[in-house]
N, C-alpha and C positions, 0 to 999 in steps of 0.2 A: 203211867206212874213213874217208871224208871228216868224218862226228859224232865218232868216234874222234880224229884229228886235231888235228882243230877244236876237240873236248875238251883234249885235252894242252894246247893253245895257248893256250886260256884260263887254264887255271890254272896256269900260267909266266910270261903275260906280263903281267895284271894284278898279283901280287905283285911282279913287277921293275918294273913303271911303279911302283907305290906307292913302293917301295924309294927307284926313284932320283929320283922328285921328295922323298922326304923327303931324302936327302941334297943336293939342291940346293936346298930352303930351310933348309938344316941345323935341320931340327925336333928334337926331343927324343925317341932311338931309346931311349934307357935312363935313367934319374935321375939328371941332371946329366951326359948326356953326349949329345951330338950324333947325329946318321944320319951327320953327314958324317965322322964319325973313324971310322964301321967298318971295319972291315979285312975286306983281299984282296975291293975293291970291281971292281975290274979282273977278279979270275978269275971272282966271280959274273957278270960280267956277259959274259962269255968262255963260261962253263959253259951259261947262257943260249943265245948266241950259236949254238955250234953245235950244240944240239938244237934249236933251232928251224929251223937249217939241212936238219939228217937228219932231222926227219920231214916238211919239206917238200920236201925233193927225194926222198923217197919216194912222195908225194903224186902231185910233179908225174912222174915217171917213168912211175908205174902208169896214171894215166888217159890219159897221150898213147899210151904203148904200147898201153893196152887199145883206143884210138879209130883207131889203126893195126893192130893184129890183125886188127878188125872186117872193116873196109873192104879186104882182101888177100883176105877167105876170098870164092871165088868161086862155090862150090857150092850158094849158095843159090836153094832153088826160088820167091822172094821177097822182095827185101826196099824198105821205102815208109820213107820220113821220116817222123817222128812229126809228129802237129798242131803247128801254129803255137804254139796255146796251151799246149801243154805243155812246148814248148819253153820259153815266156816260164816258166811256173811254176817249170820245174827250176834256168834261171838267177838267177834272184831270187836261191840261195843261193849262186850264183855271184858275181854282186853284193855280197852281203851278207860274202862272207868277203875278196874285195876291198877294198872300204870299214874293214872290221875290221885288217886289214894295214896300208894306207896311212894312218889313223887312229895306231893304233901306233907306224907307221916316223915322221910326224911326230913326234908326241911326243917316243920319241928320238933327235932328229937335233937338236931344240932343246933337248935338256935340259941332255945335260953331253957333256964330251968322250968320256969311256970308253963312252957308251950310243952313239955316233952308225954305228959300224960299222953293230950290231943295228938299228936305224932303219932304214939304208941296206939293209938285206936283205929287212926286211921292207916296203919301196916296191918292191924287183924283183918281190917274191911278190906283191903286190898288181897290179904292172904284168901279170905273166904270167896272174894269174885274168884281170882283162878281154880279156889276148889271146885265153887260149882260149873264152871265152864269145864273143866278137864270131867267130872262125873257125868253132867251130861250129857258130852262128846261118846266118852268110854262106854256110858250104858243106853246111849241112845235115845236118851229120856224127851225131845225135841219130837212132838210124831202130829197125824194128824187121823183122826178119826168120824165115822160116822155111827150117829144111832136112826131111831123113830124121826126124833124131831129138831135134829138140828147134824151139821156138818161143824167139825171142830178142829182146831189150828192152835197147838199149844208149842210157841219159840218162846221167845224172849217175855210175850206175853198171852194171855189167852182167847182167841175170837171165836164165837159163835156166830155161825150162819143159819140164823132158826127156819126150818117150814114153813112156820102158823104164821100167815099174811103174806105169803111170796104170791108174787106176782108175774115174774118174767127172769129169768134166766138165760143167758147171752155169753158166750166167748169168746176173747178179744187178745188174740197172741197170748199169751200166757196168763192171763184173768178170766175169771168167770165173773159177771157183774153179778150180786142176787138185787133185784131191785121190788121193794115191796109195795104194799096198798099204799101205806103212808108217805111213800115219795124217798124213804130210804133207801139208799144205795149201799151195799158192802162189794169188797175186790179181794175173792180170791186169789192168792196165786198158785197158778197150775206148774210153777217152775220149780214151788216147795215140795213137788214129787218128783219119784222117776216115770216114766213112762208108761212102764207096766204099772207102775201106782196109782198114776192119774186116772187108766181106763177101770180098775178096780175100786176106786174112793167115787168117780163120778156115773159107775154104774150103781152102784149101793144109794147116792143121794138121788137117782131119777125112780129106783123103786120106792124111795118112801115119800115121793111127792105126787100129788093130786095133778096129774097131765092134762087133766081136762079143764081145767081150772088156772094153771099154769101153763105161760108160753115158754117154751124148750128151744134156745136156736137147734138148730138141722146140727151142727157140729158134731154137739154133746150127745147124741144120742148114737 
């Protein structure tokens, strides 16, 4: 969802930055005629405006709810914050779509009057990624747990490793493959823990899987 996003964003918001610095050095949009006489420069940049609104306040809805879902379910037979360092990895793009916003929101907040709302929006979205990246970090909110019937991985986004239909389980330098009836493959990563985490997260998922039924490489066990 977040590449998704993050796509749409790009290709909205560099064509409206092109747009409206050409209309604020009134360059030449057509032969012999200015950027700055386009018309209905206001609702483009209105139309703008609130899609960039709706899909980031879908954005930011889905991952706080999801990082609050997480943290309520109390049934788990496990769960450990992920390493330090994968923490730092997954936020970099946190970082990186921060700076990308506040970058932007500059731009138009000094370009012209009709861009500066869309500037000002996109400095709150840039404010709100570093808030959730610094909460996260601080409360450790990034973890990985196990229940009954599924193994779970909540960073940047949320993966489920379910039981029902596993087939063979394998580890491969820092991956566990789960691969099922249907021919799906999932990849854990065993680097998202410390050590002692991985022998405690991957002792908890071989108690609640069916051995007899499921192939175990020799590793994991």
């Amino acid at each position: 969802m977040n590449k998704f996003v993050n796509f749409l964003s790009v290709i909205v918001l560099v064509p409206a930055a092109l747009l409206a610095f050409m209309i604020k050095e009134e360059l030449e949009f057509w032969p012999e005629k200015s950027a700055a006489h386009i018309p209905y420069k206001n609702e483009i940049f209105t139309a703008v405006f609130a899609f960039i609104l709706l899909i980031n306040l879908f954005r930011i809805y889905q991952k706080w709810s999801v990082l609050r879902a997480f943290w309520k379910i109390d049934n788990f037979l496990v769960k450990v914050p992920v390493e330090k360092s994968w923490y730092t990895s997954k936020s970099i793009s946190n970082w990186l779509e921060a700076l990308f916003a506040i970058a932007f929101g500059l731009f138009f907040i000094q370009n012209e009057e009709f861009t500066r709302n869309l500037g000002l929006l996109l400095l709150l979205f840039g404010l709100e990624n570093i808030i959730y990246v610094l909460s996260v970090r601080s409360k450790k909110m990034y973890a990985v747990a196990v229940n009954k019937k599924a193994l779970i991985l909540l960073d940047r986004q949320l993966s489920g490793y379910y039981f029902h239909g596993l087939r063979k389980m394998e580890k491969d330098f820092d991956q566990i493959y789960f691969e099922y009836m249907d021919g799906l493959q999932l990849k854990f990563p065993l680097k998202s823990l410390s050590k002692e985490d991985q022998k405690a997260v991957v002792s908890k998922v071989l108690e609640n899987i069916n051995q007899d039924k499921v192939y175990v490489d020799q590793d994991l066990v």
